[in-house]
C-alpha positions, 0 to 999 in steps of 0.5 A: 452531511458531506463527508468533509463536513462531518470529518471536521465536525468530529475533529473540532469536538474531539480534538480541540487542539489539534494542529491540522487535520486531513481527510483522506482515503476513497471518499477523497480519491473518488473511488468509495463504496457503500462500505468505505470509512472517512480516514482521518488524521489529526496532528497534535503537539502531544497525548492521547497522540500517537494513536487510532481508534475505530468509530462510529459518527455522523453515520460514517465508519471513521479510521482515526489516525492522531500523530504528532509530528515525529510520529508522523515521520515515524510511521511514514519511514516504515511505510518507506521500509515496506515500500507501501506509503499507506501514512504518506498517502493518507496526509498527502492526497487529502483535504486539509480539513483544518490548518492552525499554523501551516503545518497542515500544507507543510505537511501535505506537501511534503507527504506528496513529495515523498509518494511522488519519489518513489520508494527505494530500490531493492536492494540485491539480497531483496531481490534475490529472496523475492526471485527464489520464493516465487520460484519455489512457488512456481514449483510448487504450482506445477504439480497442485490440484484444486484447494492446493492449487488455489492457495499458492495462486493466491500467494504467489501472484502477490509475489510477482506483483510485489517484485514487478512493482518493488523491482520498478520503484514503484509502491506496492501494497496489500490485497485490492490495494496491490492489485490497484497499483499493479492497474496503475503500473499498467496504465503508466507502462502500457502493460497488461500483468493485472489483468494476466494476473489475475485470469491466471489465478482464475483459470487452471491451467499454465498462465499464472505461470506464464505471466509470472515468469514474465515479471521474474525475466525482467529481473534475472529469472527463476532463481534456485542454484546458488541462493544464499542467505546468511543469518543475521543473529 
């Protein structure tokens, strides 16, 4: 079966109150592989919302995500806190499987909006924490070797992409996801700090470096002497 017709299968049985229902994910954005699951969300009035559930049906890994409407906004404000707009997105660039009473499109619709506005500028505590960790990362990667060398390149090169796109307004992410909206920036801005990323990740020498201290430029530089923090207890 398509991957529409048994999410709306699964919805109908299971839920048979829902308001709406959305299909969302890779199968949506053309972009699945033999491994990827059918992202649901389901929009209740009430109990067993707000939950997910892992499952098997039809054939499909499902990711099962059942809100009602002030879960929704819930969990679509800590996507805004995180500056990843993992619930927006998974409600906004979907099919509407099933739409009882509008809220389906309202809901839709206003998701899209919000993905499309961006996320909120950093504010300058934010940016100089970010700008003082990758500095201290730099440091640390000029003098490791081997297994060292690997796991701060593993780290360090999701901080500058955190600061490129955040610094941007841009919504960030985690592991291939960050990786693609640091492509998408690219695309957007004629830019290449993916693909400078990530070579320098793979090759031992000064690159990741380079590409790293061309993000933080942009952003007043590698920052050391003089950062402060207070504690908030």
């Amino acid at each position: 079966m398509e991957p529409k017709d048994v999410a709306l299968r699964l919805v109908t049985e299971q839920f048979p109150a829902a308001r709406a229902a959305w299909l969302g994910g890779s199968v949506v954005r053309g972009n699945a592989s033999p491994t990827s699951d059918l992202d649901i969300t389901v929009l209740l009035d009430g109990p067993p919302a707000p939950m997910r559930k892992s499952l098997e049906y039809g054939g499909w890994p499902v990711e099962l995500f059942v809100h009602t409407e002030k879960s929704l906004a819930h969990f679509s404000g800590k996507d805004q806190d995180r500056r990843q707009p993992t619930m927006m997105r998974l409600v906004g660039e979907s099919v509407v499987l099933l739409d009882t009473d509008g809220s389906g499109v309202r809901l839709q619709e206003a998701c899209l909006a919000e993905v499309a506005a961006g996320p909120k500028p950093l504010t300058s505590t934010e940016l100089d924490l970010l700008r003082y960790t990758i500095t201290n990362l730099l440091d640390d990667l000029s003098d490791a070797t081997g297994d060292e060398r690997t796991a701060i390149a593993s780290i360090l090169w999701q901080d500058a992409a955190r600061l490129l796109l955040t610094g941007a307004r841009h919504w960030s992410g985690t592991g291939k996801g960050l990786l693609r909206e640091v492509v998408a920036y690219d695309k957007a801005h004629g830019t290449d700090h993916a693909q400078a990323l990530m070579h320098g990740v793979r090759t031992d020498d000064n690159t990741l470096a380079e590409a790293v201290d061309r993000i933080l430029a942009a952003h007043g530089g590698r920052l050391f002497d003089g950062f402060e923090l207070a504690a908030d207890v």
